[in-house]
C-alpha positions in Angstrom: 12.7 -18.1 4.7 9.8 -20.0 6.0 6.5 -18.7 4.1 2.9 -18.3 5.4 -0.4 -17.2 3.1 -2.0 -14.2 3.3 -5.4 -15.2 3.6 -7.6 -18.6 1.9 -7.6 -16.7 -1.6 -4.0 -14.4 -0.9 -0.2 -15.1 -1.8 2.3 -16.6 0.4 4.9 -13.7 2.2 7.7 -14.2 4.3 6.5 -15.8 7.8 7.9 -12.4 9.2 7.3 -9.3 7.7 9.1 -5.8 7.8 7.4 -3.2 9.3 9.0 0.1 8.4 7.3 3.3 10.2 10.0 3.7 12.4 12.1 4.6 10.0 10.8 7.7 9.0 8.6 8.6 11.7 7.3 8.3 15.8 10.4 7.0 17.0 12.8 9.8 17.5 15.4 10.0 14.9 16.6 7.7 12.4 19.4 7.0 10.4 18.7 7.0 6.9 21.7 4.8 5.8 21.0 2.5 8.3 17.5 2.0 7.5 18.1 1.6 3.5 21.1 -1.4 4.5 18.1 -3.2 6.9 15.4 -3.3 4.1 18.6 -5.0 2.0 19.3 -7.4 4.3 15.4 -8.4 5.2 15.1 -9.1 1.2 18.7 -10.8 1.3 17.3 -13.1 4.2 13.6 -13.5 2.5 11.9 -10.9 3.8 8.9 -10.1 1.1 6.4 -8.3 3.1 6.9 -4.7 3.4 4.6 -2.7 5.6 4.4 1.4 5.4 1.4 4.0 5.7 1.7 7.3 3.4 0.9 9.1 6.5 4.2 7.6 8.0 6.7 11.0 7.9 3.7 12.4 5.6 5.2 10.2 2.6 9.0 9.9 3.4 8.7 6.5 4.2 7.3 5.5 1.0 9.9 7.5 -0.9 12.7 5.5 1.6 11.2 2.2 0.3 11.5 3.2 -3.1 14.9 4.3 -2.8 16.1 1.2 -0.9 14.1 -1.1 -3.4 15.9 0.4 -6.6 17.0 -2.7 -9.0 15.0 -4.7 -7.1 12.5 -7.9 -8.8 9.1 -6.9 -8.5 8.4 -10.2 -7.8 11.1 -10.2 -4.3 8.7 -8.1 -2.2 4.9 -7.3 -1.2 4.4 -3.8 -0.1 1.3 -3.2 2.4 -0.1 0.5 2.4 -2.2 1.9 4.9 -4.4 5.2 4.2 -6.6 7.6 5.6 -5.2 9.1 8.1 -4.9 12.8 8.3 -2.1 14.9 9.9 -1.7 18.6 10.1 2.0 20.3 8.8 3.1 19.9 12.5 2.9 15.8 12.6 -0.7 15.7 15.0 -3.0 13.4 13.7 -6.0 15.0 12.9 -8.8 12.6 11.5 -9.4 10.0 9.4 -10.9 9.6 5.8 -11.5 6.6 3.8 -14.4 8.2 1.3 -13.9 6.3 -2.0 -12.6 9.9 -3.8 -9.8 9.5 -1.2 -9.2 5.9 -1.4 -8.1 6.3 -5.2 -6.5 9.8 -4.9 -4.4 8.7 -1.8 -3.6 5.8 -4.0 -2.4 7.3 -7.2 0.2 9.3 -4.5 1.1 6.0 -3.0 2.1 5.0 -6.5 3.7 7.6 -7.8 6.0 8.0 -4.2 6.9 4.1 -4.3 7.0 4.5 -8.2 5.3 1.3 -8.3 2.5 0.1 -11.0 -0.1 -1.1 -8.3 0.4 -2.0 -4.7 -0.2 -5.6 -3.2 -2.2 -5.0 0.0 -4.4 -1.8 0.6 -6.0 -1.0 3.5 -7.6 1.5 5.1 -6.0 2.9 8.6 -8.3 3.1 11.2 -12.4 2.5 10.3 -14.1 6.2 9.1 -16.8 6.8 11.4 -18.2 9.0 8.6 -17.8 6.5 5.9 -19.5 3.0 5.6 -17.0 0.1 5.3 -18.6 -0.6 2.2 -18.2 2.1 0.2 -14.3 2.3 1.4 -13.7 -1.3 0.4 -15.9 -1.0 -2.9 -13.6 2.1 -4.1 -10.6 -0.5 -3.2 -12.4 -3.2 -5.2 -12.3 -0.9 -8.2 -8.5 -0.4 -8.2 -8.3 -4.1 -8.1 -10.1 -4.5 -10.8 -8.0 -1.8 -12.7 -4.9 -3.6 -11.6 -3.7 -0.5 -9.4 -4.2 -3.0 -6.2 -3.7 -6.8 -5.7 -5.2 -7.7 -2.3 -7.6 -5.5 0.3 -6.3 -5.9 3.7 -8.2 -3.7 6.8 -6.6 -2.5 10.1 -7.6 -2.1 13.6 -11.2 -2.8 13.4 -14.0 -5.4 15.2 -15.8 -8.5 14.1 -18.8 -6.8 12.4 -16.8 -4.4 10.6 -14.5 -7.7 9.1 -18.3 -9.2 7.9 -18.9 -6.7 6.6 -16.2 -5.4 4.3 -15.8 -9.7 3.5 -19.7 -9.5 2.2 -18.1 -6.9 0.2 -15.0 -8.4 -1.4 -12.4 -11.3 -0.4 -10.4 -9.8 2.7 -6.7 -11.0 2.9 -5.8 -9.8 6.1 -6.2 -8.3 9.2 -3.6 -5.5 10.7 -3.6 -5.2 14.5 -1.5 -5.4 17.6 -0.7 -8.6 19.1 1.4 -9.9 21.8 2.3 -11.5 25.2 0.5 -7.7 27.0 -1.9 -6.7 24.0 -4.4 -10.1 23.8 -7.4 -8.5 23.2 -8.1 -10.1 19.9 -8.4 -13.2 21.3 -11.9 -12.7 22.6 -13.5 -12.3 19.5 -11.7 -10.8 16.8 -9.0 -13.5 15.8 -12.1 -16.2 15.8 -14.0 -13.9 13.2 -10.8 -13.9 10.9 -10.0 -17.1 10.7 -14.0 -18.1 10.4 -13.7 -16.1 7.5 -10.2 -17.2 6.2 -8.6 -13.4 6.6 -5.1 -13.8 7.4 -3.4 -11.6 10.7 -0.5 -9.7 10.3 0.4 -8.4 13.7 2.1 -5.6 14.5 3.4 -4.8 18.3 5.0 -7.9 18.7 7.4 -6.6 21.2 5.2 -4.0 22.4 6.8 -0.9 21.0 10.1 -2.6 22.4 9.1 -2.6 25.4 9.3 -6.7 25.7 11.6 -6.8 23.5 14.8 -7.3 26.7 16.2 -4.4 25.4 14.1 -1.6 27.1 15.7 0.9 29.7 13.5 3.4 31.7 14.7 7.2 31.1 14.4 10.3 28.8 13.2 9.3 25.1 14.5 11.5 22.1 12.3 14.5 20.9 9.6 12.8 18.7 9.3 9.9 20.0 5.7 9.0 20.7 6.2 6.5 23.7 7.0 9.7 26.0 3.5 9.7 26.0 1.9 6.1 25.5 0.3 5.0 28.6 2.2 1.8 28.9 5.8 3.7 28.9 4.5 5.9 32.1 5.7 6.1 35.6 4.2 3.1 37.7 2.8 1.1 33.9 6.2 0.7 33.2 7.8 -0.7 36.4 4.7 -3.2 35.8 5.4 -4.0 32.4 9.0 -4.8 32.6 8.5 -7.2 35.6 7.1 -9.4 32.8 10.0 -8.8 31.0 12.5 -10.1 33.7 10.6 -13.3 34.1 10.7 -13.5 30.2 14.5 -13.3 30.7 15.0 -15.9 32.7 13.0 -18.0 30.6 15.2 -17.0 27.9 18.4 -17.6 29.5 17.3 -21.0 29.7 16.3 -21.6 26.0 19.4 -20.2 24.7 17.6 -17.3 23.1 16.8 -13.7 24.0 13.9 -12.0 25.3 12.3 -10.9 21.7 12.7 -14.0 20.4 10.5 -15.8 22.6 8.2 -12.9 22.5 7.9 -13.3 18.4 8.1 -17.1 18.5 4.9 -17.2 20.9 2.8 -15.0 18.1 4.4 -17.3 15.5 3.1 -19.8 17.4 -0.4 -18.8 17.7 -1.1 -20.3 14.5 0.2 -19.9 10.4 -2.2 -17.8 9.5 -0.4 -14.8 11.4 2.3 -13.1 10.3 4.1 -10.8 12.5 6.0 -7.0 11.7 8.9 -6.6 13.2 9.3 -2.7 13.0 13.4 -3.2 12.5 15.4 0.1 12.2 19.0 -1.5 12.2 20.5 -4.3 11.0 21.2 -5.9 14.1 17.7 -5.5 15.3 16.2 -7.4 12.3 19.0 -10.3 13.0 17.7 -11.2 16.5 14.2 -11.2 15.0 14.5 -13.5 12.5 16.3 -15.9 14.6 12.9 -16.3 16.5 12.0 -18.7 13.3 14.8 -21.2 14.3 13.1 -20.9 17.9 10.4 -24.1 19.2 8.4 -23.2 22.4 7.8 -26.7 24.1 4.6 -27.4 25.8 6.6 -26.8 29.3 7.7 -23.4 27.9 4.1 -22.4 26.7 2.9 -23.1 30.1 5.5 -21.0 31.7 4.5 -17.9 29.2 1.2 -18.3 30.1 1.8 -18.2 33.7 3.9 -15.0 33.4 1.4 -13.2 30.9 -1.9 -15.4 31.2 -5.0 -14.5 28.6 -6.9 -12.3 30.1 -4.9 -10.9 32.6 -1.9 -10.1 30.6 0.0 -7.1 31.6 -1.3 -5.0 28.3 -4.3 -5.2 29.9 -3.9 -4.4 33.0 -1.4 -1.7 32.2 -2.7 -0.5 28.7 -6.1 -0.3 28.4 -5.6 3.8 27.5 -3.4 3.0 24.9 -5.6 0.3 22.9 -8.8 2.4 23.7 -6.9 5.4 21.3 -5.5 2.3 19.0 -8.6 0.3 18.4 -11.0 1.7 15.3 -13.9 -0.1 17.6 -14.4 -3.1 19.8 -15.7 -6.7 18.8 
């Protein structure tokens, strides 16, 4: 497995990490067995970075990654937490809160559920309106100090907010969406990180699948929170996957599929980001991890820009709802 470093001052991970919310949560059902035999094979293929939330199934997914990583080194893997968020017993999200008290007691939960001695990345999971960046990442600071956490990591936040949590202490990396319909961060954000050597691990490579050549319109399972994402709707949609066909093509061509140029253009935006592939089968995580063996020529990146040019790209045009409700804040 290829590696990349988190960050100027973090530890190198897998180039491609495993993101694991769908397994537990926002994605219709899952099947347990299923998911435990994909986080086997991702460590059996290199796969060390492991990313959850302890709001994902209100804690199951934690307790899945513990179960699946029983017997495992504690040296094979790097687990990335997010925190904060609140949800009510009926799943709706309900508000965030990042106040240092609930940095360290959402922490000590994290632990305990993943039965772990500290946790490599921590990170808030949206920015606190209520609570300034610098007390959240000072409480974070503390546990590193203790040893509870390795690395501070934030999510879904702008320029200023990164200055200011880095004044604060050493950032390793920044979680946010990224891909061929979702290139926001390239107009401000992405600069700021690597001026201030934080390290991107980008999630929505494939757009909630929707790029990933594998999408078909029609009724999505009970749970499943792209029923209602703005990009999945009636008229986005048919949009959305015309960018997918001409992907197709492309891929035909390249002898490669659809989501594997999709991940091999975010690999290609630089070695300092690291993209989740949110994997729920075996199969899945296969055709992901073939996008390492996969080099976009100069040719290739020009016809990828064509189809989705910065700017312009159909996330943009199609999506702005969605990122408004995703985004902690602009910059």
């Amino acid at each position: 497995m290829k590696t990349r470093q988190l960050g100027a001052k973090g530890p190198p991970v897998s180039a491609i990490g495993l993101g694991c919310m769908g397994m537990s949560d926002l994605y219709g059902k899952s099947d347990r067995d299923e998911g435990i035999a994909t986080f086997h094979a991702a460590l059996d293929a290199g796969v060390t970075l492991l990313d959850t939330g302890d709001f994902y199934g209100m804690g199951h997914n934690e307790m899945l990654i513990a179960e699946a990583l029983q017997g495992v080194s504690r040296d094979a893997f790097q687990v990335s937490v997010k925190f904060g968020a609140q949800r009510d017993p009926a799943g709706a999200f309900i508000g965030l809160d990042a106040r240092p008290q609930a940095v360290k007691t959402s922490l000590a939960y994290s632990l305990r559920r993943m039965r772990l001695d500290y946790i490599d990345l921590y990170r808030p999971a949206r920015l606190d309106p209520n609570v300034p960046i610098e007390d959240t990442i000072g409480a974070i600071a503390d546990m590193v100090k203790a040893g509870y956490v390795r690395q501070i990591g934030l999510s879904e936040v702008g320029s200023e907010t990164l200055r200011r949590a880095a004044a604060v202490h050493p950032i390793a990396d920044l979680q946010i969406e990224y891909s061929l319909i979702s290139r926001e961060i390239e107009s401000g954000v992405l600069s700021t990180c690597r001026e201030l050597g934080i390290a991107l691990t980008a999630y929505g490579v494939l757009s909630r699948g929707l790029i990933s050549g594998h999408w078909r319109p029609g009724p999505l399972e009970p749970g499943d929170f792209r029923a209602r994402s703005p990009r999945f709707q009636e008229g986005n949609v048919d949009k959305n996957l015309q960018l997918v066909e001409a992907l197709r093509k492309l891929a035909a061509d390249k002898g490669a599929s659809v989501a594997q140029i999709a991940i091999a253009w975010v690999l290609a935006q630089g070695e300092d980001i690291i993209p989740l592939i949110g994997a729920r089968r075996r199969d899945r995580l296969a055709e992901a991890l073939g996008a390492l063996d996969v080099t976009l020529t100069p040719r290739e990146f020009a016809a990828i820009e064509a189809i989705a040019p910065k700017g312009v790209a159909a996330g943009q045009r199609y999506d702005a709802a969605q990122m408004a409700h995703l985004d902690s804040e602009r910059g």
